[in-house]
PDB file of N, CA, C, O and CB in Angstrom:
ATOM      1  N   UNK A   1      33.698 150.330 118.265  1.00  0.00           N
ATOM      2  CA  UNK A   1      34.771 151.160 118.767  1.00  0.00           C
ATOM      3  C   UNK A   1      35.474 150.482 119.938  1.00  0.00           C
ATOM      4  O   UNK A   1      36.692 150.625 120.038  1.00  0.00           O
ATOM      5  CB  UNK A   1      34.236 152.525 119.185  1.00  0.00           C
ATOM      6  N   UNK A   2      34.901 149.860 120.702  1.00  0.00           N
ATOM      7  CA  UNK A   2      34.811 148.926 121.547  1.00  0.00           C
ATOM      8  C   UNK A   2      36.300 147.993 121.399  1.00  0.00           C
ATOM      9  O   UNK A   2      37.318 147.943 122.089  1.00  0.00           O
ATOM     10  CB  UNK A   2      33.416 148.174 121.249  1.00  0.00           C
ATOM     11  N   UNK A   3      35.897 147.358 120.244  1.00  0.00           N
ATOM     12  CA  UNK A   3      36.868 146.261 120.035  1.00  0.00           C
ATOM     13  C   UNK A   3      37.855 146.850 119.401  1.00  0.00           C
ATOM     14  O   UNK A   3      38.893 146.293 119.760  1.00  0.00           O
ATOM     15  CB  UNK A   3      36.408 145.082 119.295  1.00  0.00           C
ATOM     16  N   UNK A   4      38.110 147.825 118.519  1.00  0.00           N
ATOM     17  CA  UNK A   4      39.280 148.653 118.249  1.00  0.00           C
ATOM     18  C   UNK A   4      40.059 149.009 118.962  1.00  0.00           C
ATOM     19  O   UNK A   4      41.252 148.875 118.688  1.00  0.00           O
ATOM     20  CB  UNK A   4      39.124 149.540 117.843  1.00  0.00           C
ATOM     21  N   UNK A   5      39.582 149.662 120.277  1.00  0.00           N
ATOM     22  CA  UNK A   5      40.384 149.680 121.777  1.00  0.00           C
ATOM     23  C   UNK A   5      41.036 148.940 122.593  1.00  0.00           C
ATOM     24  O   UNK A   5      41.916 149.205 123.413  1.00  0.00           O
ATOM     25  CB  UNK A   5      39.831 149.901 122.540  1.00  0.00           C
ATOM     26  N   UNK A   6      40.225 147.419 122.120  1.00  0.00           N
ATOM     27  CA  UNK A   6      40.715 145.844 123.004  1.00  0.00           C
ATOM     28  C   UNK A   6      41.750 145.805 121.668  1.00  0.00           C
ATOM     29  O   UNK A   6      42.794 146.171 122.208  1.00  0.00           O
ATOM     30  CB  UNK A   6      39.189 144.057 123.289  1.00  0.00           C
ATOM     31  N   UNK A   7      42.010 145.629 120.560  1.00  0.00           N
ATOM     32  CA  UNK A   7      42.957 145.308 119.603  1.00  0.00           C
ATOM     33  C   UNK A   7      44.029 146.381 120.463  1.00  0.00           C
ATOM     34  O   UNK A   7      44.798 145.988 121.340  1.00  0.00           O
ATOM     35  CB  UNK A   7      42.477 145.619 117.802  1.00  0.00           C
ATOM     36  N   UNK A   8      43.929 147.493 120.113  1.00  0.00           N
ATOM     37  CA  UNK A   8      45.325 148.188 120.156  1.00  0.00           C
ATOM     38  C   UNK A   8      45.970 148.360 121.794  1.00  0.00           C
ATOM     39  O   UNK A   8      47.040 148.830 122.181  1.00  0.00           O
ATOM     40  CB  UNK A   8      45.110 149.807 119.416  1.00  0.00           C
ATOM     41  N   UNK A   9      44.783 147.742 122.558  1.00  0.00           N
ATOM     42  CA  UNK A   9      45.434 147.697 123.963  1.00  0.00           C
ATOM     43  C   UNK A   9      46.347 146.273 123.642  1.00  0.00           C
ATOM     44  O   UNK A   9      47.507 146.189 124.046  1.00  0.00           O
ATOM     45  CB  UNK A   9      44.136 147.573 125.450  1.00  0.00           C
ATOM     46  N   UNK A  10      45.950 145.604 123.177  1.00  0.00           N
ATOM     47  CA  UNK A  10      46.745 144.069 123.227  1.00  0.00           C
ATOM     48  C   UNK A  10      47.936 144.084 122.362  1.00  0.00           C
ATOM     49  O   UNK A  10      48.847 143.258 122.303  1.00  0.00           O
ATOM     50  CB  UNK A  10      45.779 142.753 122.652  1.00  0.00           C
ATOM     51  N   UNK A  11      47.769 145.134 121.726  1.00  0.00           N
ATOM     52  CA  UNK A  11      49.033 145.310 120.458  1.00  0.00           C
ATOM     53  C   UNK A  11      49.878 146.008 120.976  1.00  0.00           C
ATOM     54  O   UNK A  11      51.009 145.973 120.492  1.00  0.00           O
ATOM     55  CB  UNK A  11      48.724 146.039 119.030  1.00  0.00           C
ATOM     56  N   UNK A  12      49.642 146.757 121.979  1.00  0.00           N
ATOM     57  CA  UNK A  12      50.545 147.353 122.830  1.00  0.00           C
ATOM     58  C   UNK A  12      51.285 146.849 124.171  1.00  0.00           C
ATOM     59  O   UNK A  12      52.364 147.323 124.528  1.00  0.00           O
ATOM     60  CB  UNK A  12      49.942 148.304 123.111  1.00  0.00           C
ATOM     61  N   UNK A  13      50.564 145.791 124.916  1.00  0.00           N
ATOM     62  CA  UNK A  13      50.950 145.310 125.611  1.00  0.00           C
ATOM     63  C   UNK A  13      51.761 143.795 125.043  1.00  0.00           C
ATOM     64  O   UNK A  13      52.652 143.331 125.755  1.00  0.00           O
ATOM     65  CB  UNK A  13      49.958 145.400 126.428  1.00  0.00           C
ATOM     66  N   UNK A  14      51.500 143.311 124.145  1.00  0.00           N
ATOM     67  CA  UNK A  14      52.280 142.181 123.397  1.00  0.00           C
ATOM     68  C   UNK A  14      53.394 142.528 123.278  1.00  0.00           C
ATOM     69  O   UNK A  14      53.834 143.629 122.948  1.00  0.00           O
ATOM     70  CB  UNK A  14      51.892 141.783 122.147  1.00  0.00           C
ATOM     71  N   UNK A  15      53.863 141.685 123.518  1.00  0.00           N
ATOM     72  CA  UNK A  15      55.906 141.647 123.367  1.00  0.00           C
ATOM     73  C   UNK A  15      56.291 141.388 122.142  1.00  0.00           C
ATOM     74  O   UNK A  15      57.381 141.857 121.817  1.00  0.00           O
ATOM     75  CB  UNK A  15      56.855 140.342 124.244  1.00  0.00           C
ATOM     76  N   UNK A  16      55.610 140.670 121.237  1.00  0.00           N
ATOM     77  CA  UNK A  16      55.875 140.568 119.646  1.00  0.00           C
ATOM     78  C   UNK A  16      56.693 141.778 119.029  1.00  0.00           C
ATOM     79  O   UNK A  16      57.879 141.636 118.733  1.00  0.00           O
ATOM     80  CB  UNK A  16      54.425 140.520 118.840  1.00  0.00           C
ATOM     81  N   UNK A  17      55.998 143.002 118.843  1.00  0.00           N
ATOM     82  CA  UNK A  17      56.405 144.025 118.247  1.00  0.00           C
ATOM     83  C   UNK A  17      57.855 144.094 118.839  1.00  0.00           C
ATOM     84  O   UNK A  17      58.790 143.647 118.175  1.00  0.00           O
ATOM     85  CB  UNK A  17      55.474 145.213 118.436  1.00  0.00           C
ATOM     86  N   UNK A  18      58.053 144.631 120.039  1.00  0.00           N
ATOM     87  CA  UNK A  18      59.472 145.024 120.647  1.00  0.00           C
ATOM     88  C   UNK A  18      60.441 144.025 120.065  1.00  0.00           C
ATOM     89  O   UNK A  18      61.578 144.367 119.739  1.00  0.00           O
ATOM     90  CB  UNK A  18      59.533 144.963 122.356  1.00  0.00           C
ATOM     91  N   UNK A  19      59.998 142.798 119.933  1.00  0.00           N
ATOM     92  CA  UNK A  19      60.520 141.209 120.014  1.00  0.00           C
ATOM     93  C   UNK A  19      61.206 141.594 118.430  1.00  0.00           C
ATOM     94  O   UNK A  19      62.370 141.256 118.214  1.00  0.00           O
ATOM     95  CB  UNK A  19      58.998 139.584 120.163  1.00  0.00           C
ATOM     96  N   UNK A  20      60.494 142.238 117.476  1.00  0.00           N
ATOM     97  CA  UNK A  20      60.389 142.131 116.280  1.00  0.00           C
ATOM     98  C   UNK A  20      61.780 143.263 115.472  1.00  0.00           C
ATOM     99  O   UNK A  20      62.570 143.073 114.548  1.00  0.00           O
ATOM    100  CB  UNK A  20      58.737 142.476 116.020  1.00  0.00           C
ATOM    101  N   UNK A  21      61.520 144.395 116.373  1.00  0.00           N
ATOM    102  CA  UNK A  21      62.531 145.467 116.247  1.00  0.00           C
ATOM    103  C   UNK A  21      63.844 145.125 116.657  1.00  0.00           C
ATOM    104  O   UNK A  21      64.872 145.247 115.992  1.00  0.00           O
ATOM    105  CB  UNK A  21      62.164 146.598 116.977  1.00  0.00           C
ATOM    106  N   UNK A  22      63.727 144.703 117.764  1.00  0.00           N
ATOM    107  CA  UNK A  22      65.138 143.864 118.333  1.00  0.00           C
ATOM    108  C   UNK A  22      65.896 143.379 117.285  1.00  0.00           C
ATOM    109  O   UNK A  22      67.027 143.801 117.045  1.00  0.00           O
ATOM    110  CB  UNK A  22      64.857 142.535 119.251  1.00  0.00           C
ATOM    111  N   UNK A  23      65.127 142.188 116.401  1.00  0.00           N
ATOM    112  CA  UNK A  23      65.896 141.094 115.797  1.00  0.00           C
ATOM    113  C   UNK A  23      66.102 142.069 114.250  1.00  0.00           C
ATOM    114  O   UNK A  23      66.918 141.651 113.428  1.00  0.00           O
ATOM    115  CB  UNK A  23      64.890 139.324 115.721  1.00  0.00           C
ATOM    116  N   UNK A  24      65.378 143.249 113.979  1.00  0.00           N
ATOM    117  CA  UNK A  24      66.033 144.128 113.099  1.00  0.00           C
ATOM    118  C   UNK A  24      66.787 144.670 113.259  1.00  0.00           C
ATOM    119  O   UNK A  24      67.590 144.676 112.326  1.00  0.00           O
ATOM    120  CB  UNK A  24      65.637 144.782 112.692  1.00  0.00           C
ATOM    121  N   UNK A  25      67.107 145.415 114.324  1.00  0.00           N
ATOM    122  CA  UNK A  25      68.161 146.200 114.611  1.00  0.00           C
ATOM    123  C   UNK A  25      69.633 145.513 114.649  1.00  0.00           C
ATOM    124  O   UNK A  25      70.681 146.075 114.332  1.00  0.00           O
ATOM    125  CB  UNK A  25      67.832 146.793 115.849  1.00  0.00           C
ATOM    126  N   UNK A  26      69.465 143.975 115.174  1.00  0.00           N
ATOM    127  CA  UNK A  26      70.542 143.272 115.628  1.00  0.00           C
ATOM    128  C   UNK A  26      70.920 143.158 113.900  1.00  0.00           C
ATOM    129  O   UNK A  26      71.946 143.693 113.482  1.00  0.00           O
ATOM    130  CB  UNK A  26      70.212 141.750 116.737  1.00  0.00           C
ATOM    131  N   UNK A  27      70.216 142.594 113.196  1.00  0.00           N
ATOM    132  CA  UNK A  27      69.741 141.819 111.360  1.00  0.00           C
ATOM    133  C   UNK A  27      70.840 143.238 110.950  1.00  0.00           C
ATOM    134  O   UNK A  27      71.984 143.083 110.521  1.00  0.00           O
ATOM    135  CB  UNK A  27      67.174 141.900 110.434  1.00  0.00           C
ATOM    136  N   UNK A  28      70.258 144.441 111.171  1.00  0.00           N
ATOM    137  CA  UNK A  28      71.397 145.534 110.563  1.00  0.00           C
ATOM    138  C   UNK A  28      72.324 145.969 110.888  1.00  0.00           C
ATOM    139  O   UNK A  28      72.874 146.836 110.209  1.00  0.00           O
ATOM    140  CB  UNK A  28      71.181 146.464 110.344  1.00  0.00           C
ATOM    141  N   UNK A  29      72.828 145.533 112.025  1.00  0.00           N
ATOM    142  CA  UNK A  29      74.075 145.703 112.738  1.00  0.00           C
ATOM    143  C   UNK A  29      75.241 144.698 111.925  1.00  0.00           C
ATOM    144  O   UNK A  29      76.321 144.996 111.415  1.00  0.00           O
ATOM    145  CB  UNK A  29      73.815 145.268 114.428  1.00  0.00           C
ATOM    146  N   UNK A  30      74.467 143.282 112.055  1.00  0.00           N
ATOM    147  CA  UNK A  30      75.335 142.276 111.824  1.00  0.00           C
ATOM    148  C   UNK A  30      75.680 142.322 110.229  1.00  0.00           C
ATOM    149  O   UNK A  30      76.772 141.931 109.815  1.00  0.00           O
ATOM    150  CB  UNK A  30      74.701 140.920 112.329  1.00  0.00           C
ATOM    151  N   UNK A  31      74.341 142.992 109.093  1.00  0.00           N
ATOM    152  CA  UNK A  31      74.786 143.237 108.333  1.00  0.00           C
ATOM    153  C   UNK A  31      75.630 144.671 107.924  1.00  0.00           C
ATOM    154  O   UNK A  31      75.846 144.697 106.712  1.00  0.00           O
ATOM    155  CB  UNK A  31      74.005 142.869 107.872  1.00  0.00           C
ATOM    156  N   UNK A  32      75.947 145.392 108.360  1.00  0.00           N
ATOM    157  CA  UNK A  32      77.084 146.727 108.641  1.00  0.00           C
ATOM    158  C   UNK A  32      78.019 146.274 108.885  1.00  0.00           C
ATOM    159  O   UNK A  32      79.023 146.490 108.208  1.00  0.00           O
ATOM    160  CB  UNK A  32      76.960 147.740 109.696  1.00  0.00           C
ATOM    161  N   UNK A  33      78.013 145.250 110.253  1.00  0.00           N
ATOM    162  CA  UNK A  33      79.889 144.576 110.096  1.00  0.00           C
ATOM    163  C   UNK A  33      80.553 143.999 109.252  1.00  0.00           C
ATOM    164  O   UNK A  33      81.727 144.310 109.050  1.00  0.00           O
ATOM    165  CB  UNK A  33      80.316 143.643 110.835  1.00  0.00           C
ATOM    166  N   UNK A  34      79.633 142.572 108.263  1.00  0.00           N
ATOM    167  CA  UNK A  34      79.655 141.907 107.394  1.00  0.00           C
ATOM    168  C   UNK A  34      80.019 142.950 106.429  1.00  0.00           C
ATOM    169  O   UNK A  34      81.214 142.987 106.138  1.00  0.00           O
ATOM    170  CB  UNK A  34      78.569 141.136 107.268  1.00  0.00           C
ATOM    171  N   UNK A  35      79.216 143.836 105.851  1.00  0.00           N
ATOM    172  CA  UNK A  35      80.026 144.559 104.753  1.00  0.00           C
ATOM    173  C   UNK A  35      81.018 145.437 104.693  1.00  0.00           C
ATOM    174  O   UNK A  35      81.586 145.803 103.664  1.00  0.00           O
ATOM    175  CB  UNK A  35      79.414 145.102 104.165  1.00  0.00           C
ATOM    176  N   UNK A  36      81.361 145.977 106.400  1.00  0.00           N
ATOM    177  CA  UNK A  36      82.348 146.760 106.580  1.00  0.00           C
ATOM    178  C   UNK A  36      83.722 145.671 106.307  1.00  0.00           C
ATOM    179  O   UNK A  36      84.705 145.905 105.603  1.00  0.00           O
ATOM    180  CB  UNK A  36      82.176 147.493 108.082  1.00  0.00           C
ATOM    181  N   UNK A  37      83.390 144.264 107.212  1.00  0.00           N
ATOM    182  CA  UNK A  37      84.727 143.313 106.955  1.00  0.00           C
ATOM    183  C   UNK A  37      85.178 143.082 105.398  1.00  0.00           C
ATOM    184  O   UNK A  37      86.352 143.200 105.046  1.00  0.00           O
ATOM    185  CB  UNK A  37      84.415 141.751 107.581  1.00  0.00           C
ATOM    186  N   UNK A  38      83.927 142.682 104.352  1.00  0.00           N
ATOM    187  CA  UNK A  38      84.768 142.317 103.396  1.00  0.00           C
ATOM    188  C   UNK A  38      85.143 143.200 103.011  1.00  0.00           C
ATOM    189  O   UNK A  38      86.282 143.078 102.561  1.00  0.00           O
ATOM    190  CB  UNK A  38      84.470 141.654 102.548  1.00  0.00           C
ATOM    191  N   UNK A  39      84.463 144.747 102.903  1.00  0.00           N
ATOM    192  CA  UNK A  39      85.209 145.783 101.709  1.00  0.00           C
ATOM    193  C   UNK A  39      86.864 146.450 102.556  1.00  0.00           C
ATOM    194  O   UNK A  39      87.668 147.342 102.287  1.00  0.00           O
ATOM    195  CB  UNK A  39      83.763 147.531 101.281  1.00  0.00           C
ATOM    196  N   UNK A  40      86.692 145.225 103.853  1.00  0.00           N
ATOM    197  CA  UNK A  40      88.179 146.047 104.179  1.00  0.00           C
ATOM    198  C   UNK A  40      89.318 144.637 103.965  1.00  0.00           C
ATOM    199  O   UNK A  40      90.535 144.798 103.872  1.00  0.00           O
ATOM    200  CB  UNK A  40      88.242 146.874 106.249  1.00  0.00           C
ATOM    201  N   UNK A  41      88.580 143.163 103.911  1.00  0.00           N
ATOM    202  CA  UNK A  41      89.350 142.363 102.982  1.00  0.00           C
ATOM    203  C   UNK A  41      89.688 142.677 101.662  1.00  0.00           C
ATOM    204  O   UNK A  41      90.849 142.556 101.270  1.00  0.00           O
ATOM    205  CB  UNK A  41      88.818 141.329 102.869  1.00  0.00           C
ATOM    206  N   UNK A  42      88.494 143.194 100.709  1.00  0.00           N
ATOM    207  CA  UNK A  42      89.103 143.389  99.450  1.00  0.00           C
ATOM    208  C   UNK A  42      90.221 144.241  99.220  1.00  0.00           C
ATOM    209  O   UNK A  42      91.109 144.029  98.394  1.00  0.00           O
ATOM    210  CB  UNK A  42      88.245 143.777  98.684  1.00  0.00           C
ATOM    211  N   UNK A  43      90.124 145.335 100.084  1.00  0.00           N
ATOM    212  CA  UNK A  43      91.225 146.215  99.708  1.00  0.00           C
ATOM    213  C   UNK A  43      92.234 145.939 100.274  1.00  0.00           C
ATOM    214  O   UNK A  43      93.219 146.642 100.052  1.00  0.00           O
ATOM    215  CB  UNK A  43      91.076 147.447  99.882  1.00  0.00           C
ATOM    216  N   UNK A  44      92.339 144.714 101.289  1.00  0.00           N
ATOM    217  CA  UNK A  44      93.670 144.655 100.787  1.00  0.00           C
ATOM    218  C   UNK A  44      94.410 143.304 100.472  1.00  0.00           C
ATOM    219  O   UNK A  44      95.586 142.947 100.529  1.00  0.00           O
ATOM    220  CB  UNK A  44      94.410 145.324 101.696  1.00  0.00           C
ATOM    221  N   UNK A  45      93.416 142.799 100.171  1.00  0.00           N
ATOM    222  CA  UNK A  45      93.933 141.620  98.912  1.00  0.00           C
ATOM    223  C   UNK A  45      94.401 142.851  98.096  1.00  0.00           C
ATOM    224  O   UNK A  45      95.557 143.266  98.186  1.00  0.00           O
ATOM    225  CB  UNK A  45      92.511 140.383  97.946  1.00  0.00           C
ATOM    226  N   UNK A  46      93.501 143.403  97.323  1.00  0.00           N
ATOM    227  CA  UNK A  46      93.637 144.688  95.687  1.00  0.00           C
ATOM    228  C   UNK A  46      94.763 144.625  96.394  1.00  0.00           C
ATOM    229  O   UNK A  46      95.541 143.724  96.079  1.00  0.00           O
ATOM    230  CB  UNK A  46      92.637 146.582  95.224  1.00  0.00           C
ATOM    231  N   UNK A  47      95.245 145.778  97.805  1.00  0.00           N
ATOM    232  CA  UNK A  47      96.764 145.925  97.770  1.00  0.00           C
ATOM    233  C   UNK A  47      97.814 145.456  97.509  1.00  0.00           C
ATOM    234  O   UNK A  47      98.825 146.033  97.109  1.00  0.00           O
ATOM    235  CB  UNK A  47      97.091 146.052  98.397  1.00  0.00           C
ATOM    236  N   UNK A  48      97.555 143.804  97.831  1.00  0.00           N
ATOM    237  CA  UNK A  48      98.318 142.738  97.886  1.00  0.00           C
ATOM    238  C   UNK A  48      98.720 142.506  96.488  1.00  0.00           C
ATOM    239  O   UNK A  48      99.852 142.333  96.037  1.00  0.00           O
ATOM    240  CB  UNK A  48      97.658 141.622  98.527  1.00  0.00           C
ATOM    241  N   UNK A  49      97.690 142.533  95.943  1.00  0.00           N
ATOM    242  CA  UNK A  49      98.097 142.033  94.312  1.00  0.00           C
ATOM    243  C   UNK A  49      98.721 143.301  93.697  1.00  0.00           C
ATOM    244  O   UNK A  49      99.558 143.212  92.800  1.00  0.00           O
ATOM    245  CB  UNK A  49      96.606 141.512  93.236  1.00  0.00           C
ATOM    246  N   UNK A  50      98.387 144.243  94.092  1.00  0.00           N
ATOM    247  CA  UNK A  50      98.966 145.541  93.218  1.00  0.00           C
ATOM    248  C   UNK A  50     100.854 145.269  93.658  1.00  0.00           C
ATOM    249  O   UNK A  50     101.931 145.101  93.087  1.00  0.00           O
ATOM    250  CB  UNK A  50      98.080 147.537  94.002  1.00  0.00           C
ATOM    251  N   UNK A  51     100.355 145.360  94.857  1.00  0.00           N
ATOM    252  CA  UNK A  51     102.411 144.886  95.452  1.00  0.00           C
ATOM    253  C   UNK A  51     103.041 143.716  94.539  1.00  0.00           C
ATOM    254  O   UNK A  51     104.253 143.543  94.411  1.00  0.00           O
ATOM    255  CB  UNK A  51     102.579 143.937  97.512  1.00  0.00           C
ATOM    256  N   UNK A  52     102.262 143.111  94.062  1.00  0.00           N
ATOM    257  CA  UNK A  52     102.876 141.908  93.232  1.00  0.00           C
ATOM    258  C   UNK A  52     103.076 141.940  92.044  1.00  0.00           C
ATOM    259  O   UNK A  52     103.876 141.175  91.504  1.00  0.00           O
ATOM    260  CB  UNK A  52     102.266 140.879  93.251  1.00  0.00           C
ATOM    261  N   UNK A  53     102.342 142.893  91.361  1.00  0.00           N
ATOM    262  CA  UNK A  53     102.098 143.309  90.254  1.00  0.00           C
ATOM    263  C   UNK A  53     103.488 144.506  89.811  1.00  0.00           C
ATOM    264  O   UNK A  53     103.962 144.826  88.721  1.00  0.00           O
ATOM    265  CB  UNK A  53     100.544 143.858  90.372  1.00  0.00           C
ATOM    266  N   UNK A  54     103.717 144.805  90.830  1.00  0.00           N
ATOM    267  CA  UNK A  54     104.595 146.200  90.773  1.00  0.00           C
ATOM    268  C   UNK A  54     105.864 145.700  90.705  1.00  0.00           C
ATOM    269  O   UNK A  54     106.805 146.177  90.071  1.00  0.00           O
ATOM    270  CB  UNK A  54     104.478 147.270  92.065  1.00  0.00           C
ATOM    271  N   UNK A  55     105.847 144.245  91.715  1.00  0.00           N
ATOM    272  CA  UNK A  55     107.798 143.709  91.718  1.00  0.00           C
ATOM    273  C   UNK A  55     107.903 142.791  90.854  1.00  0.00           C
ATOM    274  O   UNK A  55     109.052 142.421  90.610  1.00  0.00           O
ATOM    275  CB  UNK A  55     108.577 142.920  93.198  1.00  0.00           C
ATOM    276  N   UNK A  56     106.827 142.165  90.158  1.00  0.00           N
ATOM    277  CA  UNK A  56     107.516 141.835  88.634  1.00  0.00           C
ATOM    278  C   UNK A  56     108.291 142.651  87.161  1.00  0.00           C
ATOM    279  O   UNK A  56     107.966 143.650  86.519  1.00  0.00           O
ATOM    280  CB  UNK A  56     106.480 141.304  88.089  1.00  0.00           C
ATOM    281  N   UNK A  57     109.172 141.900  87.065  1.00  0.00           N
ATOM    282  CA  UNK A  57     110.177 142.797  86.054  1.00  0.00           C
ATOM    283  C   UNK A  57     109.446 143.069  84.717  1.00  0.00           C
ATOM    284  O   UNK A  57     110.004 143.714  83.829  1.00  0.00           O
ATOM    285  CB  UNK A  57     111.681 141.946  85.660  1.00  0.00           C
TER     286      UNK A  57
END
């Protein structure tokens, strides 16, 4: 019981974990912008081409 107590005291005081959440949180941020940018490139390329599509005779 002893050493179960020395584990989770050290698992708690280690910076790893915090260290670990950090670089997720940042990992899903950066991927939220990334997919917010292209799906707001695609639409408007799509726009772009629809405009082109429309002024041919």
């Amino acid at each position: 019981m002893k050493s179960l107590a020395q584990k989770l005291h050290r698992f708690l005081v280690s910076e790893d974990g915090p260290t670990a959440v950090e670089y997720a949180v940042m990992l899903a941020l950066i991927v939220i912008v990334c997919l917010t940018a292209i799906t707001e490139l695609g639409n408007g390329a799509s726009n772009t081409f629809n405009n082109v599509t429309n002024q041919l005779p």
